[in-house]
C-alpha positions in Angstrom: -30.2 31.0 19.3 -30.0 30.4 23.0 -26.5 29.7 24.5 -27.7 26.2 25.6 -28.9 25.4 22.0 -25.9 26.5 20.5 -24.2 24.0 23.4 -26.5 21.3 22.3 -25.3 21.3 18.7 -22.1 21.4 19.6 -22.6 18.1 21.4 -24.7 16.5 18.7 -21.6 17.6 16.6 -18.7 15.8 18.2 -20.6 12.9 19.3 -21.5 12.6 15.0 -17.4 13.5 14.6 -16.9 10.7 17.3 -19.2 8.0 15.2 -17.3 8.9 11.9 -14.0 8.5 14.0 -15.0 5.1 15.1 -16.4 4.5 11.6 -13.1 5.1 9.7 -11.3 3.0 12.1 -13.8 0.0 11.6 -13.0 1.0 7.5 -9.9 1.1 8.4 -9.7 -2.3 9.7 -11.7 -4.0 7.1 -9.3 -2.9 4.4 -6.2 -4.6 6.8 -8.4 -8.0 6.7 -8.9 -7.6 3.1 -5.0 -6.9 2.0 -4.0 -10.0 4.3 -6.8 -12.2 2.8 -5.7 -10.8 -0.8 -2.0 -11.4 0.0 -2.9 -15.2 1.5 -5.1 -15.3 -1.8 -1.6 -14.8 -4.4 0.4 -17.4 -2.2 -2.3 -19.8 -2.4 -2.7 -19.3 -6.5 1.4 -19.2 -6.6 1.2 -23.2 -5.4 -1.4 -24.2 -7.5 0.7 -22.5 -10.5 3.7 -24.9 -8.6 1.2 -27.7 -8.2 0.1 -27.3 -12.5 3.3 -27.1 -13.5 4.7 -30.4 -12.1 1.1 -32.2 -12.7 2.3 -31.1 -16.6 5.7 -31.6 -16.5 4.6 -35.5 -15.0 2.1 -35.6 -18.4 5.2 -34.5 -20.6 7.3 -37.2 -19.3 4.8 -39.8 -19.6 3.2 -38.8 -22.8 7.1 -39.2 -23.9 7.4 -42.7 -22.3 4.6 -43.6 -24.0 5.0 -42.4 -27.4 8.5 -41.3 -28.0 10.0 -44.2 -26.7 8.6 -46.3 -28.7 9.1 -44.4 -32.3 12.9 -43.9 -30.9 12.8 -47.6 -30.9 10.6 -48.3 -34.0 13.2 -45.7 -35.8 16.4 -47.1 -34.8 15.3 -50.5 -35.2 14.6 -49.4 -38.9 18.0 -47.9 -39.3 19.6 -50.8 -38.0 17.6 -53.1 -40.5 18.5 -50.3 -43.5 22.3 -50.6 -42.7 22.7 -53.9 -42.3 20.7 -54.7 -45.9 23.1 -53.4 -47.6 26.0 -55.9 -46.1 
């Protein structure tokens, strides 16, 4: 092999080391944008979790309005009338 081949591969191999360099720091990169977007991702899901839990604790509350209040007063109205029969 002549000493100007020999030169010629040596070139064709940094310039390929060079493009995998340049590659890996593109990778590199990417994988940055994709942790941030992950990490912006969890924050987002950790206030719809907030958001679900107050839309249900709302739903409790009026569900008990509703419903409880009433058989609370349906009850006591019932133990009122059972005392006072018995006067």
């Amino acid at each position: 092999m002549s000493e100007e081949q020999v030169v010629k591969l040596l070139e064709e191999i940094r310039d390929l080391h060079k493009e995998g360099v340049e590659n890996q720091k593109i990778a590199i990169a990417n994988q940055q944008q994709s942790i941030e977007r992950q990490k912006q991702s969890i924050e987002n899901q950790k206030k719809a979790i907030s958001r679900a839990k107050v839309t249900l604790g709302i739903v409790i509350a009026l569900f008990l309005l509703m419903f409880g209040a009433p058989m609370f007063l349906w009850g006591l109205s019932w133990t009122l009338r059972w005392l006072t029969a018995g006067h």
